[in-house]
C-alpha positions as CSV (number, residue, x, y, z in Angstrom):
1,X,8.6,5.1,-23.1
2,X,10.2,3.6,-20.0
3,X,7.6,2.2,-16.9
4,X,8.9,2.5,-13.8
5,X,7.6,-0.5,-11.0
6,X,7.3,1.2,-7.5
7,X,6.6,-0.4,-4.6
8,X,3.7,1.9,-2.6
9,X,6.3,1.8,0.7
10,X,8.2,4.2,-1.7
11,X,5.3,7.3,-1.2
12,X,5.2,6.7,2.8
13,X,5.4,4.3,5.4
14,X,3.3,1.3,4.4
15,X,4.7,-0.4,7.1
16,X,3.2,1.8,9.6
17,X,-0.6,1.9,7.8
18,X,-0.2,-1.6,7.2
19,X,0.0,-2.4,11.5
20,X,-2.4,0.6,12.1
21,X,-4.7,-1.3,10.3
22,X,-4.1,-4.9,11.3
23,X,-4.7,-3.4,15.3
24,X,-8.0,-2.1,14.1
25,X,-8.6,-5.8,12.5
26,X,-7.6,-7.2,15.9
27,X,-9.7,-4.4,18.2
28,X,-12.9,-5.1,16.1
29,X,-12.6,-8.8,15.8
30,X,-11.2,-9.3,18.9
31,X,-14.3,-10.9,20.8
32,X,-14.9,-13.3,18.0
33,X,-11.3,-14.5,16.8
34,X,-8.7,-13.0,18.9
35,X,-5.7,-11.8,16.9
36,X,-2.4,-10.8,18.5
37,X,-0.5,-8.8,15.9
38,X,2.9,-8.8,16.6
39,X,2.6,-12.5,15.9
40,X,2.0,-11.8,12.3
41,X,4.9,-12.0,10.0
42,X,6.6,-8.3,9.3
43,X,6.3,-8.7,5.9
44,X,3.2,-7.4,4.5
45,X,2.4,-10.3,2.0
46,X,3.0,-12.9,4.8
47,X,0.8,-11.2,7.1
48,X,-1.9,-11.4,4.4
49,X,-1.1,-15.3,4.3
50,X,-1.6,-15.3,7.8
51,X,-4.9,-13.0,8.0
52,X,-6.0,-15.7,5.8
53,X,-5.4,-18.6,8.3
54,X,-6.7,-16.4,10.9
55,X,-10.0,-15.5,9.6
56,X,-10.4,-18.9,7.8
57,X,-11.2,-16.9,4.7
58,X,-10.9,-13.8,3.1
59,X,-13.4,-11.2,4.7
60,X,-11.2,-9.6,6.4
61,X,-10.0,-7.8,3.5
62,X,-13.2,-5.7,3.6
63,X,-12.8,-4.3,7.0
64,X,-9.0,-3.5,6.1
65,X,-10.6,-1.3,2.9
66,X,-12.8,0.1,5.2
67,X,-10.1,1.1,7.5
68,X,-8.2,2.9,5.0
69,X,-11.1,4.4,3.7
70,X,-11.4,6.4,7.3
71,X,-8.1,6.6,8.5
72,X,-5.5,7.2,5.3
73,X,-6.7,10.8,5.6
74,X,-5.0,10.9,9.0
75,X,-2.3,9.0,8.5
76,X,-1.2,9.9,5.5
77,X,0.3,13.3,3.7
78,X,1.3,14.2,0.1
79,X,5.3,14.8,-0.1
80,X,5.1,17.8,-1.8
81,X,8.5,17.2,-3.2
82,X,7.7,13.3,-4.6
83,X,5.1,14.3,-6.0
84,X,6.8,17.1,-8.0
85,X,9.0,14.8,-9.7
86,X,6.3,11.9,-10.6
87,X,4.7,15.0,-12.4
88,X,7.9,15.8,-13.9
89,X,8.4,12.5,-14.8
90,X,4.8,11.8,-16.0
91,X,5.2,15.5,-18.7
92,X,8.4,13.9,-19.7
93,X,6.5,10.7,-21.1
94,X,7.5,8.3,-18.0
95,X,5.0,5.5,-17.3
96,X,4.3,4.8,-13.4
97,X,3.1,1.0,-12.1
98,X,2.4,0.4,-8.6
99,X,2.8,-2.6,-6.9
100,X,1.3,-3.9,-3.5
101,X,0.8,-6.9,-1.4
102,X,-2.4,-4.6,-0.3
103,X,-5.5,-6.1,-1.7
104,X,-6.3,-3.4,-4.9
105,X,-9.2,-1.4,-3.4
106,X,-6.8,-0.5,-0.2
107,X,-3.8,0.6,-2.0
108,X,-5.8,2.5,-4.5
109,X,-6.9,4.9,-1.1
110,X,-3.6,4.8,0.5
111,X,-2.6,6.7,-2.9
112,X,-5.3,8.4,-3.5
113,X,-4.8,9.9,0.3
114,X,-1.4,10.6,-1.1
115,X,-1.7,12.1,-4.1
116,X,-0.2,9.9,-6.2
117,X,-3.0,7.6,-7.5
118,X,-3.5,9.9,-10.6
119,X,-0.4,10.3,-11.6
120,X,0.3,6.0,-11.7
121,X,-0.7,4.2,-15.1
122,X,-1.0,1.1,-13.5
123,X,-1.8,0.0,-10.3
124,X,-1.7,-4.2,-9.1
125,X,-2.9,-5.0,-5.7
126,X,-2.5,-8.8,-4.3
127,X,-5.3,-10.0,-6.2
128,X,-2.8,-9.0,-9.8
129,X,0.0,-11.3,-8.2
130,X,1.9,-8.3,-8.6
131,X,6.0,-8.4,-9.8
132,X,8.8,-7.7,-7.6
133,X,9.3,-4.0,-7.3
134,X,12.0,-2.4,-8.9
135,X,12.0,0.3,-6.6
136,X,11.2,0.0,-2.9
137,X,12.2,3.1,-1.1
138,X,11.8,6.6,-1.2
139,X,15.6,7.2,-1.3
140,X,15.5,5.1,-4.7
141,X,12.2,6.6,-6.0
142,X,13.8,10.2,-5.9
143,X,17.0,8.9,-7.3
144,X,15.2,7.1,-10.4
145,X,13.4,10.0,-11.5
146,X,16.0,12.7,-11.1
């Protein structure tokens, strides 16, 4: 039985989620530590380092959860398609591990929202210092399980 490590940027744009919900940090925090997010580093791991520095600890993480608690529903929408062939894939006896930066309780909503959450056997946030990826994209998620 083969296990397939996918980043969560491969089931929609993480990117996107991820600086929707570093403005939200910044808009609620704003008046107590300002935060200017388009000084943070673009990659989503660094950013967290950086959140860190900010916020002199890690409570932040909290809010972030919160966030996609409330707004992955909006933001986010199953591909009918992906999600097709993880099924496919899972019936077929393929294992499914998903890797994040994201701290654990956030990137298990962001799939959840997606539809994908079930269909994983393993999911690591940041807190699982998680491997590299072996697939990163959508492009190369659909490849690897046609």
């Amino acid at each position: 039985m083969s296990t397939l490590v996918v980043s969560d940027a491969a089931f929609a744009d993480a990117a996107g989620v991820w600086a929707a919900a570093v403005a939200h940090l910044a808009a609620k925090y704003g008046a107590i530590r300002p935060l200017a997010p388009d000084t943070l580093p673009a990659h989503r791991a660094a950013a967290i380092t950086a959140l860190d520095a900010w916020a002199g600890d890690g409570s932040w993480r909290t809010e972030v959860v919160r966030f996609y608690e409330a707004s992955a529903p909006v933001l986010l929408r199953p591909d009918p398609e992906l999600n097709g062939l993880l099924r496919r894939a899972r019936r077929d006896g393929r294992q499914l591990t998903i890797v994040s930066p994201l701290p654990r309780a956030a990137v298990e909503l962001y799939l959840a929202h997606l539809g994908v959450r079930r269909m994983a056997d393993t999911v690591l946030g940041e807190e699982d210092a998680p491997p590299a990826a072996a697939v990163g994209t959508r492009a190369e998620l659909v490849a690897a399980l046609s």
